[in-house]
N, C-alpha and C positions, 0 to 999 in steps of 0.2 A: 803350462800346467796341463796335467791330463785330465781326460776327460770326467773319469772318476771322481778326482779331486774336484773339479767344479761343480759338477753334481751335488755333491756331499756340499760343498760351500752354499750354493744355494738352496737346496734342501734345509738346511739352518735357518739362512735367513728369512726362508717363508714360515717358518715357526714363530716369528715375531710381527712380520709384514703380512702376515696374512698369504693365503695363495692364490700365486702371479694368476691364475688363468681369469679372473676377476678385472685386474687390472693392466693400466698404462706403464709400463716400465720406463724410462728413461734410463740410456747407461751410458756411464762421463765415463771416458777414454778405454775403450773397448779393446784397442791394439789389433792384431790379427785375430781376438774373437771367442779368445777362450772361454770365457763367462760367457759371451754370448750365446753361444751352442747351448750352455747347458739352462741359460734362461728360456729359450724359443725350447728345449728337451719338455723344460716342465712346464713348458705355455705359457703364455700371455696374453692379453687383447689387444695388446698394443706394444709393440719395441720399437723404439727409436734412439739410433746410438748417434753420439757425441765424438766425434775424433778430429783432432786438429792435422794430423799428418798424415798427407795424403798417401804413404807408402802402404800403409793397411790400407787402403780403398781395394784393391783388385781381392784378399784376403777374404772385407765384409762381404762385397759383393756376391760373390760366391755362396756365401751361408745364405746373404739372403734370396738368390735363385733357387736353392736348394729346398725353398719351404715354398708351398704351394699355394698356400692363400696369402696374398700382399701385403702379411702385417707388421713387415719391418720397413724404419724410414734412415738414410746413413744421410747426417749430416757432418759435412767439411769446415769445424770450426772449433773456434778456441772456446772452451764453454764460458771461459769468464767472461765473453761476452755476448753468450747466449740471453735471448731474453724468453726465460723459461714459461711465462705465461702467454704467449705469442706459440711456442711450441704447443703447449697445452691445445691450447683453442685449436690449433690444425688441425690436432689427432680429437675433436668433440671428446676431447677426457671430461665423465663427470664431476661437478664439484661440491663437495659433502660438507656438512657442518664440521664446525670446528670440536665437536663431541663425539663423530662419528668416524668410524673405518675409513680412510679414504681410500680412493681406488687408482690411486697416483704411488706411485715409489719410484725414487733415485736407488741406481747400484754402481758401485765403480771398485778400478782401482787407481788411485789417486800418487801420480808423479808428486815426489817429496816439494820440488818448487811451487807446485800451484795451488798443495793441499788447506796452506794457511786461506790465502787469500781467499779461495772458495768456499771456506767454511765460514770465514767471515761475510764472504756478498750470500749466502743462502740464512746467515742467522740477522742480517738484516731485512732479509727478505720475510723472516720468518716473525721478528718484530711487529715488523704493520702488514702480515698475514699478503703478503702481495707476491709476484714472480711465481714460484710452483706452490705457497703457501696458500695463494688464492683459491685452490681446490684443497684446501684441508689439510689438518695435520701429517702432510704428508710425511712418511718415515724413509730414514738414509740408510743404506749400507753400503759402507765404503770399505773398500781395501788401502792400509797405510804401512808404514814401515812403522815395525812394531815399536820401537822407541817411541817415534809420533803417539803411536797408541795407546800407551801407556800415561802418558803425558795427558790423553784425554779422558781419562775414566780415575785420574790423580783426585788424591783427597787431598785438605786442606792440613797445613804442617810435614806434608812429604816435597823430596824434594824434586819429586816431576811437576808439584802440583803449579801454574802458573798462568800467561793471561790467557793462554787459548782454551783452558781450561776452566776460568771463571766464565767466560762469552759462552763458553759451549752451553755447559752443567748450568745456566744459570735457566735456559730455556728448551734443553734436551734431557732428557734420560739418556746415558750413555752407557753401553757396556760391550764389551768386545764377547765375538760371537765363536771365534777361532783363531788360532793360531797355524799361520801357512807357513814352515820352513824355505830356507831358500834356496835349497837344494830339488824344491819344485819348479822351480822356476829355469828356464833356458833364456840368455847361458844365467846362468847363478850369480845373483847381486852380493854383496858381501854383507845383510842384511836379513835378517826374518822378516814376514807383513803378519798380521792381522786385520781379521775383517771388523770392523766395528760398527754398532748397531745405533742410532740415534731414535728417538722418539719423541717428536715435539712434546712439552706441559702442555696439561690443560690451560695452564696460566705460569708465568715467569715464578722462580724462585719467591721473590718480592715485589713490589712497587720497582718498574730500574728505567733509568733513562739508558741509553742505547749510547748516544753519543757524548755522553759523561762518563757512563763505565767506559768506552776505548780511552779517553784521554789518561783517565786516573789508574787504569792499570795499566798502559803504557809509562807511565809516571814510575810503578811502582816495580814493575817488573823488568824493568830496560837497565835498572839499577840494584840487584837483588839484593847486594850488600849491604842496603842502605832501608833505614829504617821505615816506617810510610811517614813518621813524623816532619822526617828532613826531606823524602822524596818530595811531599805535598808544596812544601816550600817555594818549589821551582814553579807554582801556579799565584803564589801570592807568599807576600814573608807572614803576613795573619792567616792566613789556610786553614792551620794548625786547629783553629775553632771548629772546621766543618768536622775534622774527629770527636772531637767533645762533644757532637751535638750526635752523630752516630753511635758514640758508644766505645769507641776502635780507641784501644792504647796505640801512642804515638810509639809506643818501643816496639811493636809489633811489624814483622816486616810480611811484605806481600802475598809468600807463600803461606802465612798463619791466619788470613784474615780469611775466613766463611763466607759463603756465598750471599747469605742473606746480609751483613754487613754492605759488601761492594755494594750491593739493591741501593740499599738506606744509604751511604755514602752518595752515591749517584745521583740520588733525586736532590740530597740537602745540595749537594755542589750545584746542580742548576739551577737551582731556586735564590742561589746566591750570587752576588754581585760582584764574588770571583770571577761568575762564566763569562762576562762581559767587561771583559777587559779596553774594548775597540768600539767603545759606544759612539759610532759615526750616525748616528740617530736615535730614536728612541723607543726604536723597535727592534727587536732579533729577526733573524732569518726565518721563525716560524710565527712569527706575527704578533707575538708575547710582548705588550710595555715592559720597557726597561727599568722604569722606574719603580714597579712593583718587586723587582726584586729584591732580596732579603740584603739591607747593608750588614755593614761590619760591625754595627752597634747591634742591632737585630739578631742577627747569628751571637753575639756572645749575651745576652742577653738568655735567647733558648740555652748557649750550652750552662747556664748559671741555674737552669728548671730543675 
């Protein structure tokens, strides 16, 4: 991409992120640089890229001799196994309430293989506010192929709408900031990207368990055909009740059910004695009696309220 073009790209994005010269940039896979140049153009206080392939090393290095005060850092690694708050603390990034401007931002452009997985370890991280979350609502802008993209900003009853879209939107604002054809790109993917914009909630859609919602829409969306009534099934043949008790018609299938549902589904499913299928004691993994949890007489019971 040329250099215009990147300009203008992040120019955007500091219309929602606020401007870079404030903040710590972090940028996931940089490549030979092109965003780069134009994030160090419009300043920063801090850059430090992310690339796993050492073949852009001799590229970054370059831009970063090129700038005369020391404030880019190139690290050689795979970011899914960065640990983002350990990066933090190197570069003294300040860390803001979780009400306040933060002075952290993520920007990339995100290879189609790793794009899921990482948006899934940053929306756990963003969960229990830990990893780059730890300094505040920090905001993403990522570059994806634009299908992906579309996929994440999908409403409920369309048919992009689905799980990485419920995980996202249930604890982002998400909305796409532009549209990059692919004929910017050298040599040309057979794909458009879009840059798209995340913004942490002040607070989750609803009440949601974290590790409830992956099981149940993995449940529901791995099988789209299929309705949640029979998907649920494969969790318990009485399941069926944790709908009743959210509200959720069992004829409704995955892509129809709203976000604030999954929430309420999520939480009744934990609290019931579904989740504990493997009671090798009588405690969970998170220290929770097992016994307090909601039997199968209990759950129909509420869904009869």
């Amino acid at each position: 991409m040329d250099l215009n073009l990147t300009d203008a790209i992040i120019a955007k994005t500091q219309r929602n992120t606020g401007l870079f010269s404030k903040k710590t940039v972090l940028e996931v896979g940089p490549g030979p640089g092109s965003l780069t140049r134009s994030i160090i153009h419009h300043g920063c206080q801090k850059l430090v890229v992310v690339e796993k392939d050492r073949r852009f090393l001799p590229a970054l290095t370059q831009i970063k001799e090129s700038v005369e005060e020391r404030r880019i850092d190139i690290v050689l690694t795979d970011i899914l196994k960065v640990d983002e708050r350990s990066l933090f603390d190197s570069l003294d990034a300040p860390v803001r309430g979780w009400d306040e401007e933060a002075d952290c931002v993520i920007v990339g452009n995100l290879p189609f293989s790793v794009s899921t997985p990482l948006l899934m370890k940053w929306i756990r991280q963003l969960h229990w506010r830990k990893g780059v979350f730890a300094y505040g609502r920090v905001p993403l802008s990522l570059m994806f192929q634009r299908e992906l993209a579309d996929r994440l900003i999908s409403s409920p009853g369309t048919r992009e709408y689905g799980r990485l879209a419920v995980m996202v939107q249930i604890f982002c604002h998400v909305k796409i900031i532009t549209h990059i054809g692919r004929r910017n790109f050298v040599p040309a993917p057979d794909v458009d990207a879009s840059m798209v914009y995340f913004e942490p909630r002040l607070k989750p859609v609803g009440e949601v368990d974290l590790q409830a919602l992956d099981e149940l829409t993995r449940l529901a969306f791995n099988q789209k055909r299929k309705v949640i009534g029979n998907s649920i099934k494969y969790i318990h043949e009485n399941a069926g009740v944790l709908l009743k008790i959210a509200g959720i018609n069992p004829q409704l299938r995955g892509e129809q059910i709203p976000l604030e549902k999954w929430c309420l589904l999520s939480t009744v499913y934990r609290r019931s004695i579904f989740y504990r299928q493997d009671k090798i004691n009588a405690y969970d993994k998170d220290g929770n009696d097992a016994s307090k949890l909601l039997t199968l007489e209990d759950l129909e019971n509420m869904g009869e309220m």
